[in-house]
VEXVO-790227 format. One record per residue (C-alpha): x, y, z. Coordinates in steps of 0.1 Angstrom, whole numbers, plus 2048, in hexadecimal, padded with zeros to 3 digits. Example, Ala and Ser with C-alpha at 12.3 -4.5 7.8 and 13.67 -1.06 7.14 Angstrom:
BEGIN
87B7D384E8897F5847
This chain:
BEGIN
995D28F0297DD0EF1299ECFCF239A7D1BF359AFD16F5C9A2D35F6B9B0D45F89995D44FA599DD6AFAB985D7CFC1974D95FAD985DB2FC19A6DA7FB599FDAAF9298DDCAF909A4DDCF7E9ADDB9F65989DB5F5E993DBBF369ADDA7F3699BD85F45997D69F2E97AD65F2C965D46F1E944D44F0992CD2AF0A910D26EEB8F0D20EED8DED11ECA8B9D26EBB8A8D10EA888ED1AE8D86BD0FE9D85CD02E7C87ACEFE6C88BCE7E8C8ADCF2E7D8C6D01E948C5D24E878E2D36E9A8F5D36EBD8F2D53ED8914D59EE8912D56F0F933D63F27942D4AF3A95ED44F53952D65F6994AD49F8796CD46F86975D69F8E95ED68FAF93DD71F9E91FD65F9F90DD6DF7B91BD7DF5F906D9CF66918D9EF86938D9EF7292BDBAF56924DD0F78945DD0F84955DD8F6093CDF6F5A945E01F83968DFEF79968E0FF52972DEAF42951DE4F3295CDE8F0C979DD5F14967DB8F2694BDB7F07968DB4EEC97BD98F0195BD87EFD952D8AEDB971D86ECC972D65EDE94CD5FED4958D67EAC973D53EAE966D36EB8944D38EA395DD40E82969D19E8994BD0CE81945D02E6091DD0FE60927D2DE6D923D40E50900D34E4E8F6D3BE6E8F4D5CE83907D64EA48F4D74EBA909D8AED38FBD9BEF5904DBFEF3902DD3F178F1DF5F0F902E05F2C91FE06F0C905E1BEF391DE3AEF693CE24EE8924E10ED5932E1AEB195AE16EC1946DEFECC93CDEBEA6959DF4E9696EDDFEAA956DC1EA4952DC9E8297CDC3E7D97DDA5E9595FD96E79974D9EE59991D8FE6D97FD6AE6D970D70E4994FD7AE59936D93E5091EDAEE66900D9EE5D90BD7AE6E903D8EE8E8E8D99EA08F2DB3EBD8D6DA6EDB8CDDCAEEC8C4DC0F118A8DCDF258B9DD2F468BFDF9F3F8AFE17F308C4E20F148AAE32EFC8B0E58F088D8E54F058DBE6BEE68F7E4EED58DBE35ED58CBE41EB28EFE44EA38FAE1EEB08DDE14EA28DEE22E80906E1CE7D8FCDF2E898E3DEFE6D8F8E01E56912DE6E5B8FBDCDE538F5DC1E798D6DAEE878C4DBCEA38B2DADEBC89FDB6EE08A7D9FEF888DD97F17874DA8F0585ADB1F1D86EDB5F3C884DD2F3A884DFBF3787EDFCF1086DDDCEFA854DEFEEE864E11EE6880DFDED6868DF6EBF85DE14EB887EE22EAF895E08EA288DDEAE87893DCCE99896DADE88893D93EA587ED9AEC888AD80EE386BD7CEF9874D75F1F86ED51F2F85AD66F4683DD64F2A843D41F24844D32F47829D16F4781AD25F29806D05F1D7F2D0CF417F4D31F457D6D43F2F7E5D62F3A807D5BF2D7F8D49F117E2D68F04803D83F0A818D6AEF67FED6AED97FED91EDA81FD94EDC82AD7BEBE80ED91EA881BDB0EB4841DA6EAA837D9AE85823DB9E7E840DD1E83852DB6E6B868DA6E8886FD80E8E860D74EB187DD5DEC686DD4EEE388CD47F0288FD34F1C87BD19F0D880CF6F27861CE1F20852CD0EFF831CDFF0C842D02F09852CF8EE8831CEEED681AD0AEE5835D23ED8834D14EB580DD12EB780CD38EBF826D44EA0848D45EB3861D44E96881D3BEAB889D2DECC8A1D25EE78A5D13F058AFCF3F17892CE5F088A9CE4EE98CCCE1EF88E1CF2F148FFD0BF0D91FCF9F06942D08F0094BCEAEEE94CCF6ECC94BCD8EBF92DCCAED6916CE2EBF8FDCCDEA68EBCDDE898CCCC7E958BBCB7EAE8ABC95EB0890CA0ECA881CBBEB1883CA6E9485FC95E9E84ACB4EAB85DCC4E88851CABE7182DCAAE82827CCFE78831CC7E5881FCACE527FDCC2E5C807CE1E45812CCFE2B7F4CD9E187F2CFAE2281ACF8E15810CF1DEC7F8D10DEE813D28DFD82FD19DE3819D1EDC680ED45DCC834D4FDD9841D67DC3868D5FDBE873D88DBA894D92DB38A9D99DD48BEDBBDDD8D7DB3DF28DFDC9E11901DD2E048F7DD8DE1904DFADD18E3E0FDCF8E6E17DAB8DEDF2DA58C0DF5DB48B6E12D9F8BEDF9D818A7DDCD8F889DF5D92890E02D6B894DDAD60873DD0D7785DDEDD72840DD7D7A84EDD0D9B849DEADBB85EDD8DD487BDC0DD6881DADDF48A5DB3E018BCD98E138DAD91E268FBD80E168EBD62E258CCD68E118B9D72E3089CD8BE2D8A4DACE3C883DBCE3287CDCAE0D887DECDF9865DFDDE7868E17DD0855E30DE6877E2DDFD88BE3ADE0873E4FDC987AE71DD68A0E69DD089AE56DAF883E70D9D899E8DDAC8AEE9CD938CCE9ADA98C0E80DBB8D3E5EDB28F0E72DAF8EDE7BDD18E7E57DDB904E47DC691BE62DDB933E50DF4932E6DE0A90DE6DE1190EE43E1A8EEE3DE158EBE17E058D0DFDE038CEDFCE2E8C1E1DE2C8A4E16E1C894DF7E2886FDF1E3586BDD6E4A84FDBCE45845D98E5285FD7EE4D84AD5AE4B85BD38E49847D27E28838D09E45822D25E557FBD19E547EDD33E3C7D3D40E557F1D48E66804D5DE4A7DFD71E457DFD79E6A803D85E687FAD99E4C7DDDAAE587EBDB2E78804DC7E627F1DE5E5A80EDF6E4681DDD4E34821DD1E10828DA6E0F832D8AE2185BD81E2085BD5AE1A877D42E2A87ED20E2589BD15E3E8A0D38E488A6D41E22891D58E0D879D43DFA862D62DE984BD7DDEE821D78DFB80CD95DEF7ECD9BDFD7DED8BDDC7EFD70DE37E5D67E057C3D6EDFB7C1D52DDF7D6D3DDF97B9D40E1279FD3ADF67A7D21DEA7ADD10E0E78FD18E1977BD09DF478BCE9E00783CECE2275CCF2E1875FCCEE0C765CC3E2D749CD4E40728CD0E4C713CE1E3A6F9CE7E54715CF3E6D732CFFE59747CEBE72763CD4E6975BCB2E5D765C8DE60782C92E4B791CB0E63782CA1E7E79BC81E797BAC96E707B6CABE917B3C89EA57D6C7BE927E7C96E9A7DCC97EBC7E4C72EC180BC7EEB680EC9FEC8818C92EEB828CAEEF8807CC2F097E8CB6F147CDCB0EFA7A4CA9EFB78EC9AEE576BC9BEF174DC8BEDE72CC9CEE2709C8AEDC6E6C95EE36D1C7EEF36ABC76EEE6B2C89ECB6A3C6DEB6681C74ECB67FC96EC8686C92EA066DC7EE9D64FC95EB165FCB7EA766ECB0E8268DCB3E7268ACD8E6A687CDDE966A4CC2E986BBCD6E856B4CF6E946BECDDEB46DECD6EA26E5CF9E966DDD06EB96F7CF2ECA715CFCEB0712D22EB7714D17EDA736D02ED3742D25EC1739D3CEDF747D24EF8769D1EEE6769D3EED7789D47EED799D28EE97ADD18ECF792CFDECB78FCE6EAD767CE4EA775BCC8E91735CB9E8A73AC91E81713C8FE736F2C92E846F1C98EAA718C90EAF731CA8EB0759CAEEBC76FCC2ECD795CBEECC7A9CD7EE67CECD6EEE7DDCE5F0B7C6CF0F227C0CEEF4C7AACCDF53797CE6F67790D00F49784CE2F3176FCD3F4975CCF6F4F759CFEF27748CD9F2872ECE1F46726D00F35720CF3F1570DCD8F216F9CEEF386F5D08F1F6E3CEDF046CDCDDF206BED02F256BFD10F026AECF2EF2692CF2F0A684D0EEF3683CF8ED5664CE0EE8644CEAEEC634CFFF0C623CDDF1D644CC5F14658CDEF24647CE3F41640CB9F41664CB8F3E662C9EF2464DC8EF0563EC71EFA64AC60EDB64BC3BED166AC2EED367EC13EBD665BFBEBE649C0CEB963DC0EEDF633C33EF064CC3DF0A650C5BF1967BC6DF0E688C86F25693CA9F166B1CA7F016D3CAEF0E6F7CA5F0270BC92F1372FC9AF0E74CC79F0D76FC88F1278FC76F127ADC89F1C7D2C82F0E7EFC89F2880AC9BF1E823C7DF12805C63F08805C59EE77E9C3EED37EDC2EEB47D5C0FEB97B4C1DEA67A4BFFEB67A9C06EDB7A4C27ED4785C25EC1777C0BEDF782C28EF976DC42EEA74EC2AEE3750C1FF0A756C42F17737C53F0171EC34F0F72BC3EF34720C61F296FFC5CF1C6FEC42F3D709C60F546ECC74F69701C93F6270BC8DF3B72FC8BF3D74AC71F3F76CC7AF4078CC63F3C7B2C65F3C7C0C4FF1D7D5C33F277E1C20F077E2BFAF0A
């Protein structure tokens, strides 16, 4: 079909043919965000340019103006099944086919018709997800509750496309059990410099788990984008970031190169978090969606320990999970399983499904208990691994995971601060020194004149000094996604990724500023007012040391710079604190430049 000469027809001409057109589809890869596997293909219409339109939406237009709008959709997805049936992952991978909503009155002729055009190429319902667009207000039309009910029925995947821009996101929601929300490019422009954006994409990937959803992030062109989106909980994504549509067929990889780095990064720093998951999953028995009910009625009498069973797809993807408080009024009914096992009543394992978090088994555990808690209702955590389910997180579960996370953590903290120590401190700058697609900060603070004022005011007054200036890192970072970390004494870190120049360098004038006048307190009324005290110094001579202070050393990584000479890098930060401590103001500030 992708050889096809067109006719360059005005559109005018072909008004009346617009069903009849062939028409071409181009595929556009999603990859999974935390294995970097290609995951499935959305179906994009092609050739319209060649009928004397300018978009395809132009082209969908004229086909609903002219009453060809069923016909036009089926053109295109039997071309789009077709061609995805060749492909030898295709029945591990999901099609995902743009549905105009215009068509929710003929909706359930549009499914049946798919439906056979599936079973034609030895494919089944579930290796599709209908994409319900934005672009009109479909929720009132009285067919839209049956089309949805008949599309999950048949074991279809839904999903909202350009979440956040259209007439019904939210309501959608609210009425139909999504299992993918696309979130518009509009969101995701310059993300990794937008706080705005940043903050509404963190909202809106919580919001999206908790009703048991998977978050796809679209429109994704920059490694910047790619990484904030992963760093924020985004489960899939697409883009040119990852690769362009093609018609090619045969142009389509399972993987690409340019992932396999930033993909094997994140593993490398959740590894650990990894062995706690594995070991508290629970590996339940599965009910598939197109299991006879009365098996499931068997499974509870063989488990009776068990309230839940997660259920799956023929491709042993998680759909959500069947309790028994779904089917107890119909199970301890007299007539009720009879009524159930009926053919005439259809009511089968679909029917019954609650939705909860699906969570690839790489997700940092902090992140699984967030997920979790922000799902008031939820009764687990679905595990994947490669898109596959993996086992079952109960709230018990996550709770020994995060124990036992945070007992090894403790090992690794100051215990005058509770912040991260030496041993965090040099995995965060590792990983930063890797992670070249955003901007990244490592700043170095050290008080000066501390070694004076230890000696006059004591060790009990100096830690207060040092306890005093950590609850001022958490208040200033306290809205950022700062890594806080005490090395030992006066000298402490802070590792940031993806923020303004601008934004760090006021968090750094306010910190400083807010020490210099906080720890004023901690001196005595006549050093204060004298603005300094007398002390001997190294050598045993009186001198007179200014108030403390702490001077702040910050080296900023460009997007794109890497290190991995410890040497130079150990000399940069050395020369760059001494320029601090030099500096009338406290700071010193350089961009990284490896050698």
């Amino acid at each position: 079909m992708a050889n096809i000469e067109f006719l360059r027809t005005p559109a005018a001409d072909t008004s009346n043919t617009l069903g009849q057109q062939p028409f071409d589809n181009a595929f556009q890869p999603i990859v999974e965000m935390v294995s970097g596997r290609v995951y499935g293909y959305e179906s994009l219409l092609r050739g319209y340019e060649h009928l004397g339109f300018e978009t395809p939406l132009d082209l969908l237009d004229k086909a609903h103006h002219t009453n060809q709008l069923l016909q036009v959709e089926q053109a295109s997805f039997e071309n789009s099944v077709s061609r995805f049936a060749t492909r030898a992952s295709g029945l591990t991978q999901t099609l995902f086919l743009n549905f105009d909503t215009r068509l929710i009155a003929q909706g359930i002729l549009f499914l049946e018709r798919l439906t056979a055009c599936l079973a034609g190429h030895g494919l089944l319902p579930n290796a599709v997800c209908i994409e319900l667009t934005e672009r009109f207000d479909y929720l009132n039309n009285a067919a839209f509750t049956p089309f949805i009910q008949t599309l999950k029925a048949k074991g279809f995947k839904i999903a909202i496309d350009d979440f956040g821009t259209g007439f019904n996101g939210l309501r959608v929601l609210s009425h139909a059990s999504a299992d993918y929300v696309k979130i518009d490019r509009h969101f995701l422009q310059d993300v990794d410099h937008n706080p705005r954006n940043r903050q509404l994409l963190k909202q809106t990937v919580s919001m999206v788990h908790a009703l048991g959803a998977r978050a796809l992030a679209e429109g994704v062109e920059t490694e910047a984008e790619y990484t904030l989106c992963r760093q924020l909980g985004c489960d899939l994504v697409q883009g040119w970031f990852i690769a362009r549509p093609v018609q090619q067929v045969e142009e389509l990889p399972t993987a690409y190169r340019h992932l396999e780095a930033s993909t094997r990064r994140q593993a490398d720093t959740t590894s650990a978090d990894r062995v706690l998951i594995r070991k508290e999953a629970e590996p339940l028995p599965v009910v598939r969606e197109t299991d006879a009910i009365e098996g499931v009625f068997d499974l509870f009498r063989r488990h009776p320990k068990l309230h839940l069973f997660p259920v799956v797809s023929a491709q042993d993807e998680p759909r959500g999970i069947l309790h028994e408080n779904e089917l107890k009024d119909k199970i301890y009914h007299p007539f009720g399983r009879d009524l159930l096992k009926n053919k005439i009543y259809q009511r089968g394992v679909s029917h019954f499904i609650t939705p909860v978090p699906v969570v690839d088994i790489a997700t940092p555990a902090e992140q699984l208990l967030k997920i979790f808690a922000d799902t008031a209702t939820s009764h687990c955590l679905i595990l994947t691994e490669h898109g596959r389910y993996s086992g079952v997180l109960s709230a018990g579960s996550l709770l020994r995971i995060l124990h036992e996370k945070q007992l090894k953590s403790a090992q690794d903290q100051n215990p005058l601060t509770g912040l991260s120590g030496n041993r965090s401190i040099r995995q965060f700058v590792r990983d930063a020194a890797a992670t070249s697609s955003q901007i990244r900060y490592l700043c170095y603070g050290d008080f000066d004149n501390f070694k004076p004022f230890n000696d006059k005011y004591g060790f009990q007054t100096g830690d207060m000094a040092i306890m005093l200036y950590a609850r001022l890192l958490h208040h200033q970072f306290q809205d950022e996604d700062a890594f806080l970390g005490h090395v030992g004494g006066d000298d402490f870190f802070i590792g940031l990724n993806g923020l303004p120049h601008r934004v760090v360098q006021d968090h750094m004038e306010a910190l400083m500023t807010g020490f210099s006048n906080s720890v004023r307190e901690l001196y005595s009324d006549d050093d204060r007012n004298a603005g300094c005290i007398q002390c001997n110094d190294r050598f045993g001579n009186p001198q007179l040391f200014p108030l403390m202070r702490c001077s702040m050393a910050v080296l900023e990584l460009p997007a794109g710079t890497e290190f991995d000479d410890d040497n130079d890098f150990s000399a940069t930060i050395a020369r760059l604190k001494k320029r601090a401590k030099e500096s009338p103001f406290g700071l010193a500030w350089e961009q990284y430049a490896s050698s």
